[in-house]
C-alpha distance (Angstrom), angle and dihedral (degrees) to the residues before:
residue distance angle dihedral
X1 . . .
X2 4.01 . .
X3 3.30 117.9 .
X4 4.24 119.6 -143.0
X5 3.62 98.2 176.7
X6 4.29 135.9 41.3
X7 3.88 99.3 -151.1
X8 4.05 109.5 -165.9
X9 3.52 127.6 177.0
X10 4.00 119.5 -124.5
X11 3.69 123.8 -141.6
X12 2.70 116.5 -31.1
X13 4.10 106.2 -58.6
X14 3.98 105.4 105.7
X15 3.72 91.7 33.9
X16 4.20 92.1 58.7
X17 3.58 88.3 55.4
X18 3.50 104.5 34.0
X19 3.65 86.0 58.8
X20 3.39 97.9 52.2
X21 4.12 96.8 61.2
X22 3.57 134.9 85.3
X23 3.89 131.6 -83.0
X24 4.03 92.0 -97.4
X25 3.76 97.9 38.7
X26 3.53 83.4 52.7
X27 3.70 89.4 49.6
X28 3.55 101.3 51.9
X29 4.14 89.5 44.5
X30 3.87 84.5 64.6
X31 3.59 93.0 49.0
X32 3.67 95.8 45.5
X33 4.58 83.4 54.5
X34 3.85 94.7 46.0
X35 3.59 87.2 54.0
X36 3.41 86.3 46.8
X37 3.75 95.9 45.0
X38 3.72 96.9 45.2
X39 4.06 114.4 27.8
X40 4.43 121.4 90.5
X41 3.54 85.2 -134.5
X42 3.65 134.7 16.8
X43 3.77 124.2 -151.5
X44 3.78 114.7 -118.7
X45 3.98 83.2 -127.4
X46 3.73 77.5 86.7
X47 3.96 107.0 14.4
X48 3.76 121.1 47.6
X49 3.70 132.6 -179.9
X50 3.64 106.5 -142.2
X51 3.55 110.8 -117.2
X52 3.96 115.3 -126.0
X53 3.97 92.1 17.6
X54 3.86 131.7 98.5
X55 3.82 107.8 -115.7
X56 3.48 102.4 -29.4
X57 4.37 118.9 139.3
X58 3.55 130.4 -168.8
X59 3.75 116.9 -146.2
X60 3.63 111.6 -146.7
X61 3.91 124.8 -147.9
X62 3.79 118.4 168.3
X63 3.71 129.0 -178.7
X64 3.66 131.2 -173.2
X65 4.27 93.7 -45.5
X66 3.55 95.9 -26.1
X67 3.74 116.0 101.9
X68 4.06 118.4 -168.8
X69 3.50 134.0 -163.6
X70 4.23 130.9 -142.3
X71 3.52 116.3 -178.5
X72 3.65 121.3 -152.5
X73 3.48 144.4 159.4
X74 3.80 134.2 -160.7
X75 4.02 124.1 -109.1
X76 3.57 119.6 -165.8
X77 4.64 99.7 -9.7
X78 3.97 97.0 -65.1
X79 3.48 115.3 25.8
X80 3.90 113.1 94.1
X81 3.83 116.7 -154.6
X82 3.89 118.6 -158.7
X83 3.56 117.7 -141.1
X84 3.92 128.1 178.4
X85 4.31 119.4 -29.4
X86 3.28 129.6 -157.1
X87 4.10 142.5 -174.0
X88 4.05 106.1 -112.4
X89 3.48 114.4 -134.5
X90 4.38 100.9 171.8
X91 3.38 133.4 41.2
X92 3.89 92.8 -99.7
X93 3.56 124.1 65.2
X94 4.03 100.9 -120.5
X95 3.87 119.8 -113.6
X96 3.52 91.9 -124.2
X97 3.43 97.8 64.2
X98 3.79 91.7 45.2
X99 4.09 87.9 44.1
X100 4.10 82.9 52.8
X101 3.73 93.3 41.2
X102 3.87 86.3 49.7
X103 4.00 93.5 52.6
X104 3.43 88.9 52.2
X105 3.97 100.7 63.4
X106 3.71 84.0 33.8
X107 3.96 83.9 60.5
X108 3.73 98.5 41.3
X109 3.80 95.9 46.9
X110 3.85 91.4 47.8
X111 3.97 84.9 51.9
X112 3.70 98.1 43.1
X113 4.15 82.0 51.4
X114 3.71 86.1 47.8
């Protein structure tokens, strides 16, 4: 299988939360990256650009009712960095996840330029 995409996980912000769900949310979290890691193009079903922000994705992963959020952004073309996660409970994603998610690349950038 060819892969497109690295996908890494910063910090420490996915891994909190990924570690904190069940077996089959878990599951379908690493399905949602390998098709992430692996497919040309990936439908916005599960990989968003966030409107009105500068590089910033959403990964989406729903099961049953229960809709989850990744965010991510891209360093470099093909390498996918996670950021923080969250379970979404309205319709919009809340701007203090996004605000968080945007601190994050902020942070990593500012690093990487370190």
């Amino acid at each position: 299988m060819s892969h497109h995409r690295q996908v890494v996980a910063y910090k420490r912000y996915f891994l909190d939360f990924y570690k904190d769900q069940t077996d089959s949310v878990q599951r379908k979290i690493e399905w949602t990256l390998e098709l992430i890691r692996t497919l040309k193009r990936v439908l916005e079903k599960f990989f968003k650009h966030l409107e009105g922000t500068k590089g910033l994705y959403e990964i989406r992963v729903e099961i049953g009712t229960n809709t989850y959020r990744i965010f991510a952004f891209f360093d470099e073309g093909n390498l996918v960095v996670l950021g923080n996660a969250f379970q979404k409970k309205t319709q919009k994603t809340p701007r203090t996840e996004i605000d968080k998610a945007l601190k994050i690349m902020e942070e990593y950038f500012n690093e990487k330029g370190a």
